[in-house]
C-alpha positions as CSV (number, residue, x, y, z in Angstrom):
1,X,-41.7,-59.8,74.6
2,X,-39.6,-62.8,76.0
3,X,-37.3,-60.7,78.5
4,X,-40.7,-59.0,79.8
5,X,-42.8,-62.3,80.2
6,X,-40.1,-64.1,82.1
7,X,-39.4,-60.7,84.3
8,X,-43.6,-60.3,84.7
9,X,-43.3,-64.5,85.8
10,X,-40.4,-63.9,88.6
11,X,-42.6,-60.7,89.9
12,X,-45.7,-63.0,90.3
13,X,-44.2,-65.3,92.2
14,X,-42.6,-62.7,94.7
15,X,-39.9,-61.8,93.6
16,X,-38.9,-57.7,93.6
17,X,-38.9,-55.7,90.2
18,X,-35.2,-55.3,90.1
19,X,-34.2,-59.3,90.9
20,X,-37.1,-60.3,88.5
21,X,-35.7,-57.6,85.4
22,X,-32.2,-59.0,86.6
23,X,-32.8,-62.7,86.5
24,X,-35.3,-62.3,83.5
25,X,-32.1,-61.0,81.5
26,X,-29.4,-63.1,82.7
27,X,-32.0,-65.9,81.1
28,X,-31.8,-64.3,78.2
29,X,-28.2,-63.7,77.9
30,X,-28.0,-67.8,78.7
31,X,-30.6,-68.7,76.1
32,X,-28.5,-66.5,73.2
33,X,-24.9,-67.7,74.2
34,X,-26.5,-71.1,73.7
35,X,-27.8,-69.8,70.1
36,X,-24.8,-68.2,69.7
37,X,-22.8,-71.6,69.8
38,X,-24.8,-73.7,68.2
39,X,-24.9,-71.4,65.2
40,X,-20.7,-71.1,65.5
41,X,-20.4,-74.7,65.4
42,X,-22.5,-76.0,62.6
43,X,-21.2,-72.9,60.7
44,X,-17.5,-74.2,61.5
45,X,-18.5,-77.7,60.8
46,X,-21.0,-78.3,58.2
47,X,-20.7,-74.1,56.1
48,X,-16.0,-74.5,56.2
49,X,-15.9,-78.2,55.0
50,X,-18.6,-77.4,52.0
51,X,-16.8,-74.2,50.9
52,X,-13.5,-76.0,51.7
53,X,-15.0,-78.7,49.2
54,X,-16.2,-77.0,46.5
55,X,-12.4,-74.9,46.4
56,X,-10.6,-78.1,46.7
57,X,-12.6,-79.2,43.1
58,X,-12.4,-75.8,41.1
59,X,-8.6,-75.0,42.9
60,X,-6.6,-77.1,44.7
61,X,-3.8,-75.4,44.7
62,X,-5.5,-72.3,46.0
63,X,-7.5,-74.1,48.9
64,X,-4.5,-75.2,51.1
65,X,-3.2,-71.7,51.0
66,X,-7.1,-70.6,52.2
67,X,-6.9,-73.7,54.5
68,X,-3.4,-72.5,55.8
69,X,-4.8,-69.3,56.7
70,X,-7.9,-70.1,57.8
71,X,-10.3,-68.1,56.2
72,X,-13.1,-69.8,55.9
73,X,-13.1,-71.0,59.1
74,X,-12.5,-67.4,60.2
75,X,-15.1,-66.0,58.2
76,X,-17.4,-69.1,59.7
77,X,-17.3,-66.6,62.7
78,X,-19.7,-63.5,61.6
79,X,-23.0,-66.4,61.8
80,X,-23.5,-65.7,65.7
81,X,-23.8,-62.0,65.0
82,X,-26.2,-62.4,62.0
83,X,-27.9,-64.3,64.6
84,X,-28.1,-61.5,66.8
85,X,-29.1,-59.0,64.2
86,X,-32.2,-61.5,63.6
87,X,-32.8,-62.5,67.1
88,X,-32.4,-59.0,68.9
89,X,-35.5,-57.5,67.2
90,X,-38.2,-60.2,67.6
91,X,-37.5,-60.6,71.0
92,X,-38.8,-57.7,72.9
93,X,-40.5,-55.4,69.9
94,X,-41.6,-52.3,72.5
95,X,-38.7,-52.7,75.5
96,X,-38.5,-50.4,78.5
97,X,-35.6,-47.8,78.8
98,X,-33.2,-50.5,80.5
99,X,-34.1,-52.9,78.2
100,X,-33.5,-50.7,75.1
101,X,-30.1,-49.6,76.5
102,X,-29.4,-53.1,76.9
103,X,-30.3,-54.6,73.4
104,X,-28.5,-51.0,72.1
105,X,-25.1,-51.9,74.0
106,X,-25.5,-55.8,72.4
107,X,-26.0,-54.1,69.5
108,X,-22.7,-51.8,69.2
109,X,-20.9,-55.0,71.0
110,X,-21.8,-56.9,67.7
111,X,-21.2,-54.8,65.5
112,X,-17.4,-54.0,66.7
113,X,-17.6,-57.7,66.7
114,X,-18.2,-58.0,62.9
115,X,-15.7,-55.1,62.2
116,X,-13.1,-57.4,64.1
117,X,-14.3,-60.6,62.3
118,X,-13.9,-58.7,59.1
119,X,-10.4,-57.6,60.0
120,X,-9.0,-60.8,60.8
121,X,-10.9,-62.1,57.3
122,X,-8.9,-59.7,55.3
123,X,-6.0,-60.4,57.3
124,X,-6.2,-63.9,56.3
125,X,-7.2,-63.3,52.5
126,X,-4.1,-61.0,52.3
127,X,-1.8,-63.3,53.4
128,X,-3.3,-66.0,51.5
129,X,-3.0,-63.4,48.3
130,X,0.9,-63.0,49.4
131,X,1.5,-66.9,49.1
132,X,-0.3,-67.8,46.4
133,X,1.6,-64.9,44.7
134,X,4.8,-66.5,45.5
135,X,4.2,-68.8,43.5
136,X,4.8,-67.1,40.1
137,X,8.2,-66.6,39.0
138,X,7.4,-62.7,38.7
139,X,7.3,-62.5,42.8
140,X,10.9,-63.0,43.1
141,X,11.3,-59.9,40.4
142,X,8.2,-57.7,41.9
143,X,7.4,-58.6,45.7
144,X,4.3,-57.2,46.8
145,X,4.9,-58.4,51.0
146,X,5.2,-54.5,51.2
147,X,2.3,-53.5,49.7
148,X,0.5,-55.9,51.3
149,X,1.6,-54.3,55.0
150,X,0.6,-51.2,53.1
151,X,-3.1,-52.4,52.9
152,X,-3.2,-53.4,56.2
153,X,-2.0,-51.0,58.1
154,X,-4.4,-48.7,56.3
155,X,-7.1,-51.7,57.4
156,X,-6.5,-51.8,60.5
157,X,-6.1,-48.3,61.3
158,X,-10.0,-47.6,59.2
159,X,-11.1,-50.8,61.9
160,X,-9.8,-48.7,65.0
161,X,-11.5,-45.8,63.8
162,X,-14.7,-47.5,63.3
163,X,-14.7,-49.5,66.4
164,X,-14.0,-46.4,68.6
165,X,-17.0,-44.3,66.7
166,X,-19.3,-46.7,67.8
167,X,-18.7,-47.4,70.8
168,X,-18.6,-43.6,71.2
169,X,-21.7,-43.0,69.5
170,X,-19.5,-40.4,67.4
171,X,-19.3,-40.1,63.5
172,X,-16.3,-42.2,61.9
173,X,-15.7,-39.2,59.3
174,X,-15.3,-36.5,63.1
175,X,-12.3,-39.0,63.1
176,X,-11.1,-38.9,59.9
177,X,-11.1,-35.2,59.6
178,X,-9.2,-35.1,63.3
179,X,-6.2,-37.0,61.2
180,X,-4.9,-34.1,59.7
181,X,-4.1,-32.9,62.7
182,X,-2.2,-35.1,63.5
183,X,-0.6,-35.4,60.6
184,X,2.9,-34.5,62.1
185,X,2.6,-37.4,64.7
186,X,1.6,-39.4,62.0
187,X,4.6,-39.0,60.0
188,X,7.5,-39.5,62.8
189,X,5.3,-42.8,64.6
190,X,5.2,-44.2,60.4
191,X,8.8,-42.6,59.4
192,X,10.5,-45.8,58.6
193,X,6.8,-47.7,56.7
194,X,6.3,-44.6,54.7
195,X,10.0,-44.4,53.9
196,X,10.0,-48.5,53.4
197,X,6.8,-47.6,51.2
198,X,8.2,-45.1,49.0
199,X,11.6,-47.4,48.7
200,X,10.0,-50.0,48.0
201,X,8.1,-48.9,44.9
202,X,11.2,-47.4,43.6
203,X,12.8,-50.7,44.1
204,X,10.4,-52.6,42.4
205,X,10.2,-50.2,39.3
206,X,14.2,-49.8,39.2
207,X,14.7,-54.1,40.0
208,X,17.8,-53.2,41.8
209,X,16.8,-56.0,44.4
210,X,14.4,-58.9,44.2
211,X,14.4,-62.1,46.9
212,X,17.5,-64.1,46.5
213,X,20.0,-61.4,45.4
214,X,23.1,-61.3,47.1
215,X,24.2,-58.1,48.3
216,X,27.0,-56.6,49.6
217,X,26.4,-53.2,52.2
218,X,29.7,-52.4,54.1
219,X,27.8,-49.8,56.1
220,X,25.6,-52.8,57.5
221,X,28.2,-55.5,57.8
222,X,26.1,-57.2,55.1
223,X,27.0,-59.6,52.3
224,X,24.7,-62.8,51.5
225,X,21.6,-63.5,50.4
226,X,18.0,-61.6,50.4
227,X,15.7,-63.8,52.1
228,X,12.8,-61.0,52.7
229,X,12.0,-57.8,51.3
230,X,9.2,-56.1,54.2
231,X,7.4,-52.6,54.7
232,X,10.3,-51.3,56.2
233,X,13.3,-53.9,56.3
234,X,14.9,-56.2,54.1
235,X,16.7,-59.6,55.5
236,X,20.2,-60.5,54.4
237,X,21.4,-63.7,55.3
238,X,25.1,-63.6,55.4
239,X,27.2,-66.3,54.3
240,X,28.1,-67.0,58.3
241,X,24.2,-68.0,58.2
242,X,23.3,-65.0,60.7
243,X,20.8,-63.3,59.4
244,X,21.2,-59.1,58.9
245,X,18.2,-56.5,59.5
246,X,18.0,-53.4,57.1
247,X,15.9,-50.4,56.6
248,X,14.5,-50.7,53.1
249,X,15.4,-47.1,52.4
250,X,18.9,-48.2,53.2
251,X,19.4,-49.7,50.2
252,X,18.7,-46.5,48.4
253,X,20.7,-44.2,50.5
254,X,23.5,-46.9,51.1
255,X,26.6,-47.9,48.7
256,X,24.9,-51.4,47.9
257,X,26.4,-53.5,45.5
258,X,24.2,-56.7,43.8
259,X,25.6,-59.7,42.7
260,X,22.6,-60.9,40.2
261,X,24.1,-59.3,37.0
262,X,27.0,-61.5,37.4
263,X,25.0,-64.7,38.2
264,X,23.0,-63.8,35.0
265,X,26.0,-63.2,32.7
266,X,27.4,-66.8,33.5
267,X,31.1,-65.2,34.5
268,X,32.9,-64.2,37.5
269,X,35.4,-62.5,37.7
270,X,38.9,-63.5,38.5
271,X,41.4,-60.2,38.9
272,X,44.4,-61.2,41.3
273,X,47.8,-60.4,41.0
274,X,51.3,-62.2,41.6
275,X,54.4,-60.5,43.0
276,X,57.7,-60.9,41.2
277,X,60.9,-60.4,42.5
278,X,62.7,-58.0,40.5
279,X,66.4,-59.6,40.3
280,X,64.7,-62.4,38.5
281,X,63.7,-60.7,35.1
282,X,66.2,-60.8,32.5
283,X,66.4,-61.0,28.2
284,X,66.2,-64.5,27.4
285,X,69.5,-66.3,26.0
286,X,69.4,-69.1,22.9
287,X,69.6,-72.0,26.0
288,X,66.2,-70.1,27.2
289,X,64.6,-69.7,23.9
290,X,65.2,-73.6,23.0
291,X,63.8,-74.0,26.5
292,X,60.5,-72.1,26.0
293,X,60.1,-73.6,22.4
294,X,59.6,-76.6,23.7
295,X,56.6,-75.5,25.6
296,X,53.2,-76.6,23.8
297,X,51.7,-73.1,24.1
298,X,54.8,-71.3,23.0
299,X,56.3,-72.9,20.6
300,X,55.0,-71.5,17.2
301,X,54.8,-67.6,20.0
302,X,58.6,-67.9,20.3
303,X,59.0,-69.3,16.2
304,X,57.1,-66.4,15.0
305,X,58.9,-63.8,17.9
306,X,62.7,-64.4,16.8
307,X,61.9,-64.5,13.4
308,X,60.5,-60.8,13.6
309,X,63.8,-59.9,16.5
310,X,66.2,-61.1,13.8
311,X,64.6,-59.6,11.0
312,X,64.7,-56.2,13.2
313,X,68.0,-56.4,14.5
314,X,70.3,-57.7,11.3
315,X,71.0,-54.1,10.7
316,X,73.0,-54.1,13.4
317,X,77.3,-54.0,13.6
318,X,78.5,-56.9,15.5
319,X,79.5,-55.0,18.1
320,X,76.6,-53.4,18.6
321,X,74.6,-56.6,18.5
322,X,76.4,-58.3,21.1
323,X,74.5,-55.6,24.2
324,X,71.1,-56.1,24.5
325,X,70.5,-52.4,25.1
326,X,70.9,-51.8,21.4
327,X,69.0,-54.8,20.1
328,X,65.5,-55.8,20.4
329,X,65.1,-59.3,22.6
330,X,62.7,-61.0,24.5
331,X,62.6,-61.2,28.1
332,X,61.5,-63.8,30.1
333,X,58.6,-61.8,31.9
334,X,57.6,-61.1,28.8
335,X,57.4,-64.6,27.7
336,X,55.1,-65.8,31.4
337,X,53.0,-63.1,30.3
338,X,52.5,-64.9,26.7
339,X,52.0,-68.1,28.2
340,X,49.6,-67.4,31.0
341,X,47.7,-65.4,27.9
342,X,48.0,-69.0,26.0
343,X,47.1,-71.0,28.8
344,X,43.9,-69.1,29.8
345,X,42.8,-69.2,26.8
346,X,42.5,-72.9,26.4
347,X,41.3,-73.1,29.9
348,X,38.3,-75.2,29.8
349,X,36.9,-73.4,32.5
350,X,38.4,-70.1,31.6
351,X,35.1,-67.7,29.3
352,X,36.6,-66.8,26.1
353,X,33.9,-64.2,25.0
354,X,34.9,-62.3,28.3
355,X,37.7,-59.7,28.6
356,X,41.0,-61.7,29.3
357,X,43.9,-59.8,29.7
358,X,47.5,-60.7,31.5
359,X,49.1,-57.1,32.6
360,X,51.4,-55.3,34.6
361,X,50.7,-52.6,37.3
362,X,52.5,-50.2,39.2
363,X,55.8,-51.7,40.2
364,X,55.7,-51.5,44.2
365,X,58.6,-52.3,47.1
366,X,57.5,-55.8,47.2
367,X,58.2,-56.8,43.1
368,X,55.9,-56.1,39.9
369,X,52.7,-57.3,40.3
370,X,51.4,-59.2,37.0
371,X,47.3,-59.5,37.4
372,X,45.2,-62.1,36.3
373,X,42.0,-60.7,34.9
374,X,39.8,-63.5,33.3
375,X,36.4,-64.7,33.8
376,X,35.3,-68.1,35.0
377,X,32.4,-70.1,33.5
378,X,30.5,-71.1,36.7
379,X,29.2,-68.6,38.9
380,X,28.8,-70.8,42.1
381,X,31.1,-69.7,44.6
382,X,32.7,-73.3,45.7
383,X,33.0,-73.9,41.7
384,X,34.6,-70.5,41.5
385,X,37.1,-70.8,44.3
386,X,38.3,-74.0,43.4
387,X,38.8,-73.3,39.6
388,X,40.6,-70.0,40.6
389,X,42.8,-71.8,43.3
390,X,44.0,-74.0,40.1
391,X,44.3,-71.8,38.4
392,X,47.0,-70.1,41.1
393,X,48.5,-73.4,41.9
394,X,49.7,-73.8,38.2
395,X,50.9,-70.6,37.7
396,X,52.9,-70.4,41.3
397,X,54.3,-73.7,40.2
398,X,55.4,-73.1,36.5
399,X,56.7,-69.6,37.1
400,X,59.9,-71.2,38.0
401,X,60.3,-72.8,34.5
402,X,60.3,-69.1,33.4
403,X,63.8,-68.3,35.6
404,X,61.6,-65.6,37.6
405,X,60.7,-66.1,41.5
406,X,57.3,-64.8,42.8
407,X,58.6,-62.2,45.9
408,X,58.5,-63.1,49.1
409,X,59.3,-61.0,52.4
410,X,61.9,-62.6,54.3
């Protein structure tokens, strides 16, 4: 009734059918965008700080995640359109045709309105979901961030379709059942999210990766730390601080190596070897072994040694004892090898239960390498590095005291 009172007032005094309909509407329109803000406003002031309240009382830990995101403040929002959808009808109960297609096209307008208030709700509420989920030790084991794209995506795409029905006056399920058509188009726009998807799930059901890992992927020039775990990538932050960008279907395809089982076993690894020069190995002589007995770790190794050489070689003639090809001796490569074994093994930062092992490899042009394979006791890589490089000093210093000489191209 309003819009044709006012338009039957302008035609009184004058005024032609078409400027009094016009002006009769544009008063209208005026008189509900006025509505409109009032109702916004004390919804954003008066409904958000109640609700904001109450949440801060029963879970304050939970509202400044909902505060963060602004959902109630966004959801604050749909109150003009329920205004609307009470207004629209008691205001002109029998309108003419222009009228009608008027409060029809205010109508659809609102409604896409809602859908879009709605959208950016659940937007909201997911993220919100995402960080409070965080929280929980379990996220670094099982993140959902992918899942979550998941749901929105599929959101936003049911939003489109609803928004475009209506405004078309078409049926939203016409669209639906247009989507397998399209199915092909579908799957090479979405390759790498339903890829990511599908990786994803089998990396959260395998755990070969959670947030924090470090990571090694030649293929990608990355090795550091996971930072982010997505739909369809995964973020490495290399030790260089630059930060890497990988297809989460990478690391199912790729050669990836993780790190976490040795930062949860509480070793690392050391396997290094040393170079020694050939023309320095030689049986040891009585002035060595008096030497080498006087060595803490060796001295009950080199008692218990030439005890067992004598007992083995007193069946031999004199003049056969005199070579060493015919007698059993030890030789002073021999001996390093005993007391790098000793000295390892009352390393303090040196794991016992772990394999430790002093051995020889394949001799090579540039001497026999003797590797060091032993475990450290802290897993933090400046801890590491500097009980390994002790480790090395002490060895490349006292490997003289053995009469051998690490190889060195001159």
């Amino acid at each position: 009734m309003f819009i044709t009172t006012v338009s039957d007032w302008f035609t009184s005094l004058g005024l032609g059918n078409w400027l009094s309909d016009a002006l009769a509407i544009t008063l209208f329109l005026s008189k509900l965008i006025v509505l409109i803000w009032i109702a916004d406003s004390i919804a954003k002031r008066y409904l958000t700080r109640t609700i904001y309240a109450l949440l801060t009382r029963a879970r304050p830990e939970w509202s400044q995640y909902l505060k963060k995101h602004q959902v109630i403040k966004k959801l604050s929002h749909i109150a003009p359109a329920i205004l609307i959808y009470v207004i629209i009808p008691l205001v002109e109960p029998n309108p003419s045709a222009f009228v009608s297609s008027l409060i029809q096209l205010i109508m659809k307008l609102t409604f896409c309105y809602v859908v879009i208030i709605c959208l950016s709700v659940l937007n909201a509420l997911l993220n919100t979901i995402l960080d409070i989920y965080r929280q929980f030790e379990i996220a670094d084991r099982r993140p959902i961030r992918s899942y979550v794209q998941l749901v929105k995506i599929i959101i936003f795409t049911i939003a489109i379709i609803i928004i475009v029905s209506v405004l078309l006056n078409r049926s939203p399920l016409a669209f639906f059942a247009g989507l397998g058509t399209l199915t092909a188009i579908i799957m090479l726009v979405f390759k790498d999210s339903l890829l990511g998807f599908v990786a994803s799930i089998q990396l959260s059901i395998n755990d070969m990766v959670r947030i924090g890992d470090w990571i090694d992927l030649p293929e990608y020039k990355a090795s550091g730390d996971i930072i982010d775990i997505s739909l369809s990538t995964v973020k490495v932050q290399n030790f260089d601080k630059t930060i890497t960008t990988i297809p989460t279907y990478a690391l199912l395809t790729a050669g990836v190596k993780n790190w976490r089982g040795m930062a949860e076993s509480g070793g690392r690894r050391i396997k290094r070897a040393i170079y020694i020069d050939f023309e320095t190995i030689r049986f040891c002589d009585n002035d060595m072994l008096e030497r080498f007995s006087k060595i803490q770790f060796l001295s009950n190794y080199i008692k218990d040694k030439t005890q067992a050489i004598q007992a083995t070689n007193q069946n031999l003639e004199p003049s056969q004892s005199a070579l060493y090809a015919n007698k059993r001796s030890l030789t002073n490569i021999g001996v390093f090898r005993a007391y790098l074994e000793f000295y390892l093994q009352h390393h303090p930062n040196v794991r016992k239960d772990y394999t430790l092992l002093i051995r020889q490899l394949q001799p090579t042009e540039k001497g026999l390498p003797l590797e060091i394979y032993a475990f450290v006791n802290d897993t933090n890589w400046i801890n590491y590095e500097t009980v390994q490089s002790d480790i090395f000093d002490h060895i490349f210093a006292v490997v003289h005291e053995f009469n051998l000489a690490i190889y060195q191209q001159l």
